[in-house]
Every structure is written in structure tokens, then in C-alpha cells.
TIDOKE-640720 format. One record per residue: x, y, z of N, C-alpha, C, CB in turn; residue in one letter. Coordinates in nm, 3 decimals. Last residue first. Glycine has a CB too. Example, Ala and Ser with C-alpha at 12.3 -4.5 7.8 and 13.67 -1.06 7.14 Angstrom:
> n_east | n_north | n_up | ca_east | ca_north | ca_up | c_east | c_north | c_up | cb_east | cb_north | cb_up | r
> 1.285 | -0.225 | 0.708 | 1.367 | -0.106 | 0.714 | 1.290 | 0.003 | 0.787 | 1.408 | -0.060 | 0.572 | s
> 1.319 | -0.569 | 0.780 | 1.230 | -0.450 | 0.780 | 1.320 | -0.330 | 0.780 | 1.131 | -0.447 | 0.905 | a
! end
This chain:
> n_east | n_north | n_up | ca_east | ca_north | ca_up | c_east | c_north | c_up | cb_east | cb_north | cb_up | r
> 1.601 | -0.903 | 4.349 | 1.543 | -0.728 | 4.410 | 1.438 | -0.772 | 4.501 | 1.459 | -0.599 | 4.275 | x
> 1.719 | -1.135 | 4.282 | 1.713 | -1.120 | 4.428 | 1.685 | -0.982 | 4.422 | 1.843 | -1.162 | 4.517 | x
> 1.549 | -1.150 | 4.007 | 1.536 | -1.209 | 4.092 | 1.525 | -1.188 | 4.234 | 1.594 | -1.259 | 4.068 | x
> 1.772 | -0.983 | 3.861 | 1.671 | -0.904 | 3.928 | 1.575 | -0.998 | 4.017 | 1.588 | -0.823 | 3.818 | x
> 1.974 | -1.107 | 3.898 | 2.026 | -1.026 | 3.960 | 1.838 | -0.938 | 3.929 | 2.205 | -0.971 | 3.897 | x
> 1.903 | -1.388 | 3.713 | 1.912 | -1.369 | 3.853 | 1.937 | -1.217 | 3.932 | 2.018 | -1.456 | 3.884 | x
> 1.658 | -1.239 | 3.537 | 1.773 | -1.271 | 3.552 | 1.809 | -1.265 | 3.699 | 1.847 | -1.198 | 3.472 | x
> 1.307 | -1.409 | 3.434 | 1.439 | -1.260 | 3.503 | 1.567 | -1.347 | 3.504 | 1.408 | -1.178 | 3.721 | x
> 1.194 | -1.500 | 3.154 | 1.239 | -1.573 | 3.283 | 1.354 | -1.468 | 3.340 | 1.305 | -1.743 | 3.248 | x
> 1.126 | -1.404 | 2.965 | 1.029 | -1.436 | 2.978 | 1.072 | -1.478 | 3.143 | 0.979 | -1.529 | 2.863 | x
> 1.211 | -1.005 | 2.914 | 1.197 | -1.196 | 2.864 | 1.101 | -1.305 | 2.949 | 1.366 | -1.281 | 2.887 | x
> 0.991 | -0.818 | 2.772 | 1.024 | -0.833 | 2.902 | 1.070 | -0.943 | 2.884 | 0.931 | -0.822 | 3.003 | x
> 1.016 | -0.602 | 2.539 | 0.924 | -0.714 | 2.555 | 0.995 | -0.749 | 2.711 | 0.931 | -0.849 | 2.415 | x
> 0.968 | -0.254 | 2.403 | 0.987 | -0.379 | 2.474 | 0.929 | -0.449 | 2.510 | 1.026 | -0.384 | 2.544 | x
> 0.866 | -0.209 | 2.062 | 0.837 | -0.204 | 2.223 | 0.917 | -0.333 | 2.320 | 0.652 | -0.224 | 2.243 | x
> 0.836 | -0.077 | 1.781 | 0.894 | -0.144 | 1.859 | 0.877 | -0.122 | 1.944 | 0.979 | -0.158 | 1.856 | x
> 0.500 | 0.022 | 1.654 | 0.592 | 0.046 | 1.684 | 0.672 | -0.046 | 1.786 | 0.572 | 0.152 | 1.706 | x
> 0.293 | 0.035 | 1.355 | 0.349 | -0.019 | 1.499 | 0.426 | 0.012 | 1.458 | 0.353 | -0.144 | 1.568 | x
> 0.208 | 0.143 | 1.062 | 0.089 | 0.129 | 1.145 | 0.150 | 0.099 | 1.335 | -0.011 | -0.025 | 1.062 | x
> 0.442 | 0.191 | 0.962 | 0.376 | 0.308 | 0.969 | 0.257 | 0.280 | 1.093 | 0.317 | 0.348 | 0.814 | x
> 0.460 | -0.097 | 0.833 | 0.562 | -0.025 | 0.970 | 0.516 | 0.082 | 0.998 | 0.719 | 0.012 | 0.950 | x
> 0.167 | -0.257 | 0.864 | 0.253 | -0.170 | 0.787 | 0.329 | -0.099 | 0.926 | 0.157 | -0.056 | 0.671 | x
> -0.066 | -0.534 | 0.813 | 0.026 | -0.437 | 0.976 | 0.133 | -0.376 | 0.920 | 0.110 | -0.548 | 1.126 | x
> -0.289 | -0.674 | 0.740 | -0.165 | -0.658 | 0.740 | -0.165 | -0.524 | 0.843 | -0.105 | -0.647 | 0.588 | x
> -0.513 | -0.912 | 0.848 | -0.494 | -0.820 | 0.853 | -0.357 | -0.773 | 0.843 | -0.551 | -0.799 | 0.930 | x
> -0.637 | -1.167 | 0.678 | -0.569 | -1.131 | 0.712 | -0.528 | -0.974 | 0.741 | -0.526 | -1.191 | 0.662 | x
> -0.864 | -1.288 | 0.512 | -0.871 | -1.335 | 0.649 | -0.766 | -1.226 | 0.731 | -0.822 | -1.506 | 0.658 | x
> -0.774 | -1.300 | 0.257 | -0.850 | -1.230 | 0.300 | -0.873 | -1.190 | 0.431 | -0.924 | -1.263 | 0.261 | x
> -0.408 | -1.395 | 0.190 | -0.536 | -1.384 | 0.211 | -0.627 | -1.299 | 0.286 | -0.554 | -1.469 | 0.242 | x
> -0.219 | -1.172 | -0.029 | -0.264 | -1.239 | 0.083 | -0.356 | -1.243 | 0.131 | -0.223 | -1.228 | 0.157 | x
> -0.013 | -1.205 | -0.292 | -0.149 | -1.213 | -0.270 | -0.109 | -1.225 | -0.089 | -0.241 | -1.359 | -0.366 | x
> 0.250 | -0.994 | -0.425 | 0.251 | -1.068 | -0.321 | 0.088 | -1.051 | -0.290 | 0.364 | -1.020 | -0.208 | x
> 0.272 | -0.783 | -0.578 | 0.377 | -0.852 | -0.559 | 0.386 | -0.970 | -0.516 | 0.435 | -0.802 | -0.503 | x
> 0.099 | -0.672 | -0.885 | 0.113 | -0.669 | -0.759 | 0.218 | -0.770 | -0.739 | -0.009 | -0.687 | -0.688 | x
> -0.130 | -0.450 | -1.128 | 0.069 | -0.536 | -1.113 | 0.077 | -0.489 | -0.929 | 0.273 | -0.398 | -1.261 | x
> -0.343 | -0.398 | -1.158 | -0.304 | -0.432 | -1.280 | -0.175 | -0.554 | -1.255 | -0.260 | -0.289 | -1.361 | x
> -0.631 | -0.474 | -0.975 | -0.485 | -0.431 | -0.943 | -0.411 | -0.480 | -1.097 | -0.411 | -0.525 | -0.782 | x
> -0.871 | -0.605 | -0.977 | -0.885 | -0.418 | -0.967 | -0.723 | -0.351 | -0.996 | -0.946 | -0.355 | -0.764 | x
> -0.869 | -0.851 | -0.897 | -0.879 | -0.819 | -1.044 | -0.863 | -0.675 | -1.024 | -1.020 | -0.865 | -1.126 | x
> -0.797 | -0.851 | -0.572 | -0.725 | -0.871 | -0.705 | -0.694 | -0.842 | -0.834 | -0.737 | -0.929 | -0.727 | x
> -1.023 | -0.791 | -0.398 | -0.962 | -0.671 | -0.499 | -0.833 | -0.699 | -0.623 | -0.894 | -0.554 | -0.390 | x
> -1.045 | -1.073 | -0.300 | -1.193 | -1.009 | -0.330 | -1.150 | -0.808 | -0.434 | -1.296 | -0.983 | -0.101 | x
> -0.803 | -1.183 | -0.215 | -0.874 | -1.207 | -0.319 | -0.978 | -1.156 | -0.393 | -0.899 | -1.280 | -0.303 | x
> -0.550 | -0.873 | -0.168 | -0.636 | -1.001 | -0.120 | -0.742 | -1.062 | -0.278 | -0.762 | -0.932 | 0.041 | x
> -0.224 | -0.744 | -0.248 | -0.350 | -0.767 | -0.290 | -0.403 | -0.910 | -0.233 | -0.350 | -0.758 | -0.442 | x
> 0.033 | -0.564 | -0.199 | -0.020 | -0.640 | -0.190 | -0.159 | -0.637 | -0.218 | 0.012 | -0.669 | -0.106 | x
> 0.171 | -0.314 | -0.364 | 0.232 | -0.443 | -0.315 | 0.172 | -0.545 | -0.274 | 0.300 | -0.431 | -0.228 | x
> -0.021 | -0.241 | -0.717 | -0.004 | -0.221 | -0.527 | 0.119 | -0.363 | -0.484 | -0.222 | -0.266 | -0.415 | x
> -0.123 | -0.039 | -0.968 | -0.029 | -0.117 | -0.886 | 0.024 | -0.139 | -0.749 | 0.048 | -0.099 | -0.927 | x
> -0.268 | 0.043 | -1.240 | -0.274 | 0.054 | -1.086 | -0.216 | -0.076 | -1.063 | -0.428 | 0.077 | -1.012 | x
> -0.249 | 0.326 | -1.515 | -0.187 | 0.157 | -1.420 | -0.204 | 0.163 | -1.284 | -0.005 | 0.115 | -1.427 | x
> -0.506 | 0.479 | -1.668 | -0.362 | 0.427 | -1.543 | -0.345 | 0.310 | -1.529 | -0.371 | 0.459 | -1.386 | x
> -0.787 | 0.536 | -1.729 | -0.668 | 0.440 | -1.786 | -0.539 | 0.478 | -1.766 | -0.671 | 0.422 | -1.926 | x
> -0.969 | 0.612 | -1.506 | -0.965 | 0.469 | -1.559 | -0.877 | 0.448 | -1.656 | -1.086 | 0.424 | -1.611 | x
> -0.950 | 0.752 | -1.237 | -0.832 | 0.740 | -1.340 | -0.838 | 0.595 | -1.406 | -0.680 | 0.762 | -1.262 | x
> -1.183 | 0.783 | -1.124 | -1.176 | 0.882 | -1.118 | -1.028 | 0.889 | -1.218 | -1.193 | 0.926 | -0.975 | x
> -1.222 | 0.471 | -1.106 | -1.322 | 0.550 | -1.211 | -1.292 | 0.660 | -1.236 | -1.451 | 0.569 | -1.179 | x
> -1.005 | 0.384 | -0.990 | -1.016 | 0.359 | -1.116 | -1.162 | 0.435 | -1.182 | -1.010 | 0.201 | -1.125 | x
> -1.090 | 0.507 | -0.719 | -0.944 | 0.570 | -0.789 | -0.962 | 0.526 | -0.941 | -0.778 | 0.492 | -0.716 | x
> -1.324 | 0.352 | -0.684 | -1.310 | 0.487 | -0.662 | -1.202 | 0.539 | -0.766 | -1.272 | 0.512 | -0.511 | x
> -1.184 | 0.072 | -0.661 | -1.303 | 0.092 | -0.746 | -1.296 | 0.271 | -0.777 | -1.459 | 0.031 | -0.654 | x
> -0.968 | 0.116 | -0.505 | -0.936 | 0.096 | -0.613 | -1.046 | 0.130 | -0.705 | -0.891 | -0.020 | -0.619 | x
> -1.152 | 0.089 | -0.245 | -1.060 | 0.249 | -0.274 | -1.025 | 0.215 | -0.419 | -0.886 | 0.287 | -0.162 | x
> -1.305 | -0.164 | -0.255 | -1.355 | -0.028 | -0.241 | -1.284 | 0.078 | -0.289 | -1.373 | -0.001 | -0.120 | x
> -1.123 | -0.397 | -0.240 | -1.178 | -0.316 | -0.399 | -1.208 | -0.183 | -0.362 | -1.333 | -0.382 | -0.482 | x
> -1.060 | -0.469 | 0.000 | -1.193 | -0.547 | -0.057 | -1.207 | -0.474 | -0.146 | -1.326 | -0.567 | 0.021 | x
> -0.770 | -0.451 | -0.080 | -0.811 | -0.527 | 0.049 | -0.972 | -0.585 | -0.060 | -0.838 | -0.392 | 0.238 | x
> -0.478 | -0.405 | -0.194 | -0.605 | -0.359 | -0.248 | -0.675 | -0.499 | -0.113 | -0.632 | -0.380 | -0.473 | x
> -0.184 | -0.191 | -0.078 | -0.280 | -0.301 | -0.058 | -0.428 | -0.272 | -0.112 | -0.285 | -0.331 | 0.093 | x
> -0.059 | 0.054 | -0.130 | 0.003 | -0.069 | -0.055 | -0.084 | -0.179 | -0.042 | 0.046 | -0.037 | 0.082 | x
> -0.057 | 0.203 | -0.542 | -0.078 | 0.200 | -0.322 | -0.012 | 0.066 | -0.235 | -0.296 | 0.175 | -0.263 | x
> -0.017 | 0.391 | -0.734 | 0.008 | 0.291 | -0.639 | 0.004 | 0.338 | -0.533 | 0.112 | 0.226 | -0.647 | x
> -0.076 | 0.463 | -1.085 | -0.142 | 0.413 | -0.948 | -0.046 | 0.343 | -0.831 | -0.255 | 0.301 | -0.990 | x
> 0.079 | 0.614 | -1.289 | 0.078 | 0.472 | -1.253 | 0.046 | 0.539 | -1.100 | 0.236 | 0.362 | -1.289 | x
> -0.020 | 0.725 | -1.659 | 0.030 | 0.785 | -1.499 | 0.013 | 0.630 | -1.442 | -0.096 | 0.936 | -1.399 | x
> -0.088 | 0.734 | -1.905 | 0.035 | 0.747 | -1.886 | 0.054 | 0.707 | -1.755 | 0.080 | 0.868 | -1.916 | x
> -0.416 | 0.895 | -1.810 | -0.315 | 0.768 | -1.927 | -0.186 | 0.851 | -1.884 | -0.352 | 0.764 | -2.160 | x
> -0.575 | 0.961 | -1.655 | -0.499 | 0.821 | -1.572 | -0.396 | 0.801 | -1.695 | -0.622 | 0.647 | -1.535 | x
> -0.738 | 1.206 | -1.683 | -0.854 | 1.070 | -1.670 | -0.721 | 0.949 | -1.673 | -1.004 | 1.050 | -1.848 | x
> -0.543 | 1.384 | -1.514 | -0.636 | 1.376 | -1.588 | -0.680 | 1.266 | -1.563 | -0.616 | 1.399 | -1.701 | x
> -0.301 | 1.396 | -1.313 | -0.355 | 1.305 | -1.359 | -0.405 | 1.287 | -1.522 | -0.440 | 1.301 | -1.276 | x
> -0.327 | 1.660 | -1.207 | -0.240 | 1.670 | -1.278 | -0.261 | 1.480 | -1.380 | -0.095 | 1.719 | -1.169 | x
> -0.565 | 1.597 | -0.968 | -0.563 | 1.696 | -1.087 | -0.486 | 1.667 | -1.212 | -0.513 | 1.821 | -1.043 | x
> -0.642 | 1.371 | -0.794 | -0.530 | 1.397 | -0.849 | -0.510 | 1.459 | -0.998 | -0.473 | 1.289 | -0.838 | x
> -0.855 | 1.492 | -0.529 | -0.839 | 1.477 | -0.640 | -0.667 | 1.470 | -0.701 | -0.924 | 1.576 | -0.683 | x
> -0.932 | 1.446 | -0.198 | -0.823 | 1.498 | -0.313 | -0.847 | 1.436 | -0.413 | -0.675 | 1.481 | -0.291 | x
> -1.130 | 1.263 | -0.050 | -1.072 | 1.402 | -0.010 | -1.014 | 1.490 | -0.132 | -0.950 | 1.379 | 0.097 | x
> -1.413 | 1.046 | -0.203 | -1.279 | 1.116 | -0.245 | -1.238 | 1.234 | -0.175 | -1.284 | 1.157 | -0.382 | x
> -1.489 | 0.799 | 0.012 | -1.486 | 0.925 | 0.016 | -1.364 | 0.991 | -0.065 | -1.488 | 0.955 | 0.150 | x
> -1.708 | 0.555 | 0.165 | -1.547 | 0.608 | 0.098 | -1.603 | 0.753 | 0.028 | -1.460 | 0.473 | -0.056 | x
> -1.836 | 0.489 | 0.423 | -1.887 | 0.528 | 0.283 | -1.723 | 0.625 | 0.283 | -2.083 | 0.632 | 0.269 | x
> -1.597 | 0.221 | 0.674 | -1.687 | 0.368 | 0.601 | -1.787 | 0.405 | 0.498 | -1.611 | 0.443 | 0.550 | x
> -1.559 | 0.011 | 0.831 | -1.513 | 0.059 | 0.686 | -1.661 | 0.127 | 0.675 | -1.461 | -0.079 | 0.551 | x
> -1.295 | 0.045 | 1.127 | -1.441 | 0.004 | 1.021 | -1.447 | 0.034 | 0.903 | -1.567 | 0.062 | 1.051 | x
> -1.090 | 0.149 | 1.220 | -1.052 | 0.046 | 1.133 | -1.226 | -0.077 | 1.116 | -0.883 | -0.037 | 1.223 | x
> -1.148 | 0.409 | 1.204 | -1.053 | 0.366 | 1.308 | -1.064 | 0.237 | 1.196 | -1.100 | 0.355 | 1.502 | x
> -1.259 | 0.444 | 0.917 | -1.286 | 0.531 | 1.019 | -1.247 | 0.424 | 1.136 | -1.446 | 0.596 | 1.017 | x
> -1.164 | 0.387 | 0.544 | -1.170 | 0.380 | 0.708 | -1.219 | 0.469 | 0.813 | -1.058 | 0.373 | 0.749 | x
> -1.183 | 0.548 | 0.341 | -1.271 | 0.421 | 0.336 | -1.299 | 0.351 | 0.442 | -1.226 | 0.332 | 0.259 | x
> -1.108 | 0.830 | 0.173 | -1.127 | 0.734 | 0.344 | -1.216 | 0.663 | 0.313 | -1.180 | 0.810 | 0.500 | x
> -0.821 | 0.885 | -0.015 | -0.973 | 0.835 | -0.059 | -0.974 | 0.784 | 0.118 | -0.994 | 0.675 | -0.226 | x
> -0.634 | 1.126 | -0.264 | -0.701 | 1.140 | -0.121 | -0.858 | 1.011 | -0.117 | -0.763 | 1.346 | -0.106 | x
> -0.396 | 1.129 | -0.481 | -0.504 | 1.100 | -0.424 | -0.553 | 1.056 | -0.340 | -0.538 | 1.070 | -0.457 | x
> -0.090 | 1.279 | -0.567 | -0.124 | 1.200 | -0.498 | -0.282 | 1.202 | -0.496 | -0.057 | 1.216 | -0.387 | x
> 0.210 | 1.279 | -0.784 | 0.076 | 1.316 | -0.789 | -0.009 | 1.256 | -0.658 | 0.021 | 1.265 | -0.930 | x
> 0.528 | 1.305 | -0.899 | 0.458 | 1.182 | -0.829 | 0.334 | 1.289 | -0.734 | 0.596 | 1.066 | -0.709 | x
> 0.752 | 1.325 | -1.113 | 0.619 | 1.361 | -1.108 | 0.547 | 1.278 | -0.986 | 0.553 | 1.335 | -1.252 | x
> 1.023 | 1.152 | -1.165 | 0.996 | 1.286 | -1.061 | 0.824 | 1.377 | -0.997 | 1.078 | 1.406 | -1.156 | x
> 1.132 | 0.827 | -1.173 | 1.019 | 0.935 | -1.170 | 1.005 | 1.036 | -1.083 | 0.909 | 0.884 | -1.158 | x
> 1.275 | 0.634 | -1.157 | 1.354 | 0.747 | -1.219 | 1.228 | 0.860 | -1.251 | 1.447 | 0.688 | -1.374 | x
> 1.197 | 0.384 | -1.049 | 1.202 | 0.415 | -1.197 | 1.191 | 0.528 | -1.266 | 1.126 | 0.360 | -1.249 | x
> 1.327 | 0.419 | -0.805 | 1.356 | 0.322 | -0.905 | 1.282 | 0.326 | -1.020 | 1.345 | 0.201 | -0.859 | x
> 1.133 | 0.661 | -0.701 | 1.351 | 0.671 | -0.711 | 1.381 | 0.548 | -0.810 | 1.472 | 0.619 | -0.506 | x
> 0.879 | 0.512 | -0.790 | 0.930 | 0.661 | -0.824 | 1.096 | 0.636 | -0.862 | 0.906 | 0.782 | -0.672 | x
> 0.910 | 0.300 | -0.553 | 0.890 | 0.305 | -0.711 | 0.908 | 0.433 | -0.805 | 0.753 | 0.267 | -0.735 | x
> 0.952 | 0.459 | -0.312 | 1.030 | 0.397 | -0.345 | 0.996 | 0.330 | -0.538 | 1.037 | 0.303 | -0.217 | x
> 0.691 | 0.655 | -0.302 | 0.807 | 0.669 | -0.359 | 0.952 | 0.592 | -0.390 | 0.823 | 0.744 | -0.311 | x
> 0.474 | 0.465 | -0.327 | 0.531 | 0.551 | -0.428 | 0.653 | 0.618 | -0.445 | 0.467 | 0.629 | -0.437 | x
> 0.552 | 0.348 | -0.060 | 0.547 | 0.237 | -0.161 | 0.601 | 0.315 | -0.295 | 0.383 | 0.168 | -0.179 | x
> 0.453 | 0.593 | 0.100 | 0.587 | 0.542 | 0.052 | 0.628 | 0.414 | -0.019 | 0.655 | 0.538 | 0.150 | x
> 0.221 | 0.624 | -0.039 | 0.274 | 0.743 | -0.009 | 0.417 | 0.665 | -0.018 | 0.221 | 0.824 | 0.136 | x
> -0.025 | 0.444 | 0.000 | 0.047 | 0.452 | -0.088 | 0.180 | 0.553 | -0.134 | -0.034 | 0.450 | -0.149 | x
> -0.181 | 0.521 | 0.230 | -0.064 | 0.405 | 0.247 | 0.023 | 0.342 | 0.118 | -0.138 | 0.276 | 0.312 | x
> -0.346 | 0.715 | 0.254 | -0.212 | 0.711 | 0.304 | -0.104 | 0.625 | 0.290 | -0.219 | 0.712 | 0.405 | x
> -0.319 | 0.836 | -0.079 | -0.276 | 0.839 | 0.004 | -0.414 | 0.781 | 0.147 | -0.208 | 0.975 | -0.014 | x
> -0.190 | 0.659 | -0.368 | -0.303 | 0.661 | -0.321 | -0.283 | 0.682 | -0.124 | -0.374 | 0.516 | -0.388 | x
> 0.034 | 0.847 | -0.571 | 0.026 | 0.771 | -0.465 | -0.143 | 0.787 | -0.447 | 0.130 | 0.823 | -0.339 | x
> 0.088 | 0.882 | -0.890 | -0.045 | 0.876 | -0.849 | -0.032 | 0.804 | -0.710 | -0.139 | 0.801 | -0.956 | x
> 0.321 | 0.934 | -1.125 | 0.284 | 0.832 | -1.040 | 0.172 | 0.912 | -0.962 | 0.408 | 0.769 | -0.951 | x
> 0.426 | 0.997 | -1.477 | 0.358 | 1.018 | -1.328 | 0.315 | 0.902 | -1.238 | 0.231 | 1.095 | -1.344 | x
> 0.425 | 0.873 | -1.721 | 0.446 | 1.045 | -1.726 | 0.453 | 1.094 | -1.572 | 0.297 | 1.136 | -1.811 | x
> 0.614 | 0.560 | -1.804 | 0.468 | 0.615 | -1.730 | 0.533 | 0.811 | -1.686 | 0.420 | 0.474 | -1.524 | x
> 0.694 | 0.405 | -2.086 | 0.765 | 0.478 | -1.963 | 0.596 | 0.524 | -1.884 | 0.896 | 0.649 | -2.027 | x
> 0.691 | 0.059 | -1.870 | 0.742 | 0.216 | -1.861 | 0.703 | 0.214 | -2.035 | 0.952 | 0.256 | -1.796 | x
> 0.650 | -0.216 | -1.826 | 0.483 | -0.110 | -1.867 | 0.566 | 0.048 | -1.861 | 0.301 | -0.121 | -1.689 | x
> 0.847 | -0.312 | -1.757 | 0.825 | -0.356 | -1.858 | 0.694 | -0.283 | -1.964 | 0.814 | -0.484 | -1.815 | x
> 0.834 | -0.204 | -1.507 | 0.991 | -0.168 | -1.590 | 0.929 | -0.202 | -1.779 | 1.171 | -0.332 | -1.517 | x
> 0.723 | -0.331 | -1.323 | 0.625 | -0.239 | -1.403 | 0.756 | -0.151 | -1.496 | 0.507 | -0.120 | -1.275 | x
> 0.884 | -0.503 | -1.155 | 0.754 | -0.568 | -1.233 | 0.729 | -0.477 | -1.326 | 0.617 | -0.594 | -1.149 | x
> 1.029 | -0.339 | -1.037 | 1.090 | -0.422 | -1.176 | 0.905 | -0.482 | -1.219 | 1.254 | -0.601 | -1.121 | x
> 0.857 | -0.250 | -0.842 | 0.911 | -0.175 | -0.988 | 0.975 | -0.250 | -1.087 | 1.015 | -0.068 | -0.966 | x
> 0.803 | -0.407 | -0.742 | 0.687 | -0.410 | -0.764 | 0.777 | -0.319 | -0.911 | 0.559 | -0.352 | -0.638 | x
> 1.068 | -0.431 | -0.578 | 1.034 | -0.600 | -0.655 | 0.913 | -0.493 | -0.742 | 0.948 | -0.790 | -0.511 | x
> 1.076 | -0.248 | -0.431 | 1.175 | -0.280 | -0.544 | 1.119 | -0.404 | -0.626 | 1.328 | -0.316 | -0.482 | x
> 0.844 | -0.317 | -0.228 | 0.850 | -0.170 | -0.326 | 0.943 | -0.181 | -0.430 | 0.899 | -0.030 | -0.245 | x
> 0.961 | -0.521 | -0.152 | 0.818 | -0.524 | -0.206 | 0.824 | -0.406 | -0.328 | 0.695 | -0.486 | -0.073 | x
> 1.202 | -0.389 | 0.031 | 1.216 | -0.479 | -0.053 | 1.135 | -0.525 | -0.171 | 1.228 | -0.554 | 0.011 | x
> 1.026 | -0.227 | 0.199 | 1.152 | -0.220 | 0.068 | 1.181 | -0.294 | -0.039 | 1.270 | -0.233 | 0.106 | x
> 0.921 | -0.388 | 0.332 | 0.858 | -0.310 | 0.279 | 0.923 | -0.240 | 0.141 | 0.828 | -0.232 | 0.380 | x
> 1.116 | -0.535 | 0.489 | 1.054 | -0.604 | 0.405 | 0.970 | -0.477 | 0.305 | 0.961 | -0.717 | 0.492 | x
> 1.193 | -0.322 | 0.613 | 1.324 | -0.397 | 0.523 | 1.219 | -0.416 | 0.437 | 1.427 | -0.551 | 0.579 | x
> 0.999 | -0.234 | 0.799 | 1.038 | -0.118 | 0.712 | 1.143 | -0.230 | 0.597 | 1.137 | 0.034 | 0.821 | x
> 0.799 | -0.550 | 0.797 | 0.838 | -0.469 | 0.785 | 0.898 | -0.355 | 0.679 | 0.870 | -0.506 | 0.838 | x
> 0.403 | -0.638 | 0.842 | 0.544 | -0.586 | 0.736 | 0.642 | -0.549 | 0.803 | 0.527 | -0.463 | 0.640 | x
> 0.295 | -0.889 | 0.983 | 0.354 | -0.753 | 1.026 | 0.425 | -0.742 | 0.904 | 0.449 | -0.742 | 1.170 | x
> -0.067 | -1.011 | 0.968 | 0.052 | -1.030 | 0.850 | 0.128 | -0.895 | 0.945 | -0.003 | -0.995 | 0.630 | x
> -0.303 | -1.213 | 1.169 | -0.200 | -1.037 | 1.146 | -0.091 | -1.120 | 1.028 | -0.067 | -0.949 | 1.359 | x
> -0.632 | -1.310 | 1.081 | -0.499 | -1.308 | 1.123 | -0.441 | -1.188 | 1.061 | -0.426 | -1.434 | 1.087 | x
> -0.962 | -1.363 | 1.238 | -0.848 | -1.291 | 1.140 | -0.674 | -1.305 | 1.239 | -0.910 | -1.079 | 1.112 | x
> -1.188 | -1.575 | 1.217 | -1.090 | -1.524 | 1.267 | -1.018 | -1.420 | 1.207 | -1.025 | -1.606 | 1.289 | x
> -1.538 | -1.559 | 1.174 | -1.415 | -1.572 | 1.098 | -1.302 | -1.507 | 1.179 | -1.428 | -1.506 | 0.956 | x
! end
């Protein structure tokens, strides 16, 4: 199976993160937010500043080790939580369920909400923005960095070096 790259960007990433809060405007008020860290960290807080939330709680889960997939692992607990009511889940992507499965047992009645979701963690995600397929590896601005590219054809003045 091939895989393909999805690149986010920092705009586009923004943009996701505003769209995901009007989605969940309609499930306020929520007591807390619950980043799922790492890659729920700034998704949360751009949902946070837009829906006027100061509490924002985080949980620790590795499911990766360079980019295999691991025996997941709760690091952190999100104490202030309790067992999830009131509080809203979010992260940046539910891929194959694994970290959601985890986070929803350890906060089974929260809202969990991510910007993106594949097919095989879909059902796990209460409120998302944008499916993408499985096949696909996304690429978060956190994950690259701009680099030059060289064009493709010099310019005459480096030509005659």
C-alpha cells in the first residue's frame, strides 16, 4: 500500500482549529479542555481563545516511537478532568483509534474532538473537520520545515561561474 503525504499548513491549521470551534459552539458550555499532547496542544489552544476557555488540562499518550506504532502508553494523566463530563478532548488527528481508545476510557464522558480524522478512528471522534484517507500521512507545521529549493534552470549569471 502506498502512502500518501497530506502537508498542513500553520494558515491552514488555523483555519481547521476555527472551523472545529464553531462546530462545538453548539455542545458549549464545556468546564475545560483536555489537549491530547503532542499534537493536540495547539489545535487546543486555538479552540480554547475561540471559545473563551481558560481551563485547558492536558494528557500524555505515546503510541509512536519515530513513526512505528508502539504499545501506547498513558505518560500524564489529566487529573483536573475527572472521568471527562463537561471537559472537551482535542487533538489533531484520530489515525487508527489507538490514542482516542486510551483517552476515552481514561475520560469516557467528554467530548472528543479532533481536526482530522481517518476511517478506521472516525467513530471514536465526537466533532471533526475534515476526513482523510487512511492511506495518508499528514504532515503538521510542527512536523517540517521551509527549505530552500534550488529552481530548476540557473540563471544566467550563475551559469557563467
Amino acid at each position: 500500500m502506498a502512502i500518501n503525504y497530506a502537508t498542513v499548513t500553520w494558515d491552514q491549521l488555523h483555519r481547521d482549529g476555527r472551523r472545529l470551534a464553531e462546530l462545538l459552539v453548539p455542545r458549549m458550555p464545556f468546564r475545560g479542555i483536555v489537549a491530547v499532547t503532542r499534537g493536540g496542544l495547539i489545535p487546543a489552544a486555538i479552540v480554547a481563545r475561540e471559545l473563551g476557555c481558560r481551563l485547558v488540562e492536558t494528557i500524555g499518550v505515546v503510541t509512536y516511537d519515530d513513526e512505528r506504532m508502539g504499545t501506547p502508553t498513558i505518560i500524564k494523566r489529566a487529573e483536573a478532568a475527572g472521568d471527562g463530563e463537561g471537559f472537551l478532548v482535542v487533538d489533531d488527528l484520530v489515525d487508527s483509534g489507538v490514542t482516542a481508545r486510551m483517552v476515552r476510557e481514561q475520560l469516557p464522558k467528554a467530548c472528543f474532538a479532533c481536526l482530522y480524522a481517518k476511517p478506521a478512528g472516525r467513530d471514536l471522534t465526537d466533532v471533526f473537520v475534515t476526513e482523510v484517507p487512511q492511506d495518508t500521512w499528514v504532515l503538521f507545521p510542527w512536523d517540517t520545515a521551509p527549505l530552500f529549493v534550488p529552481p530548476l534552470v540557473k540563471s544566467e549569471s550563475e551559469q557563467n561561474k
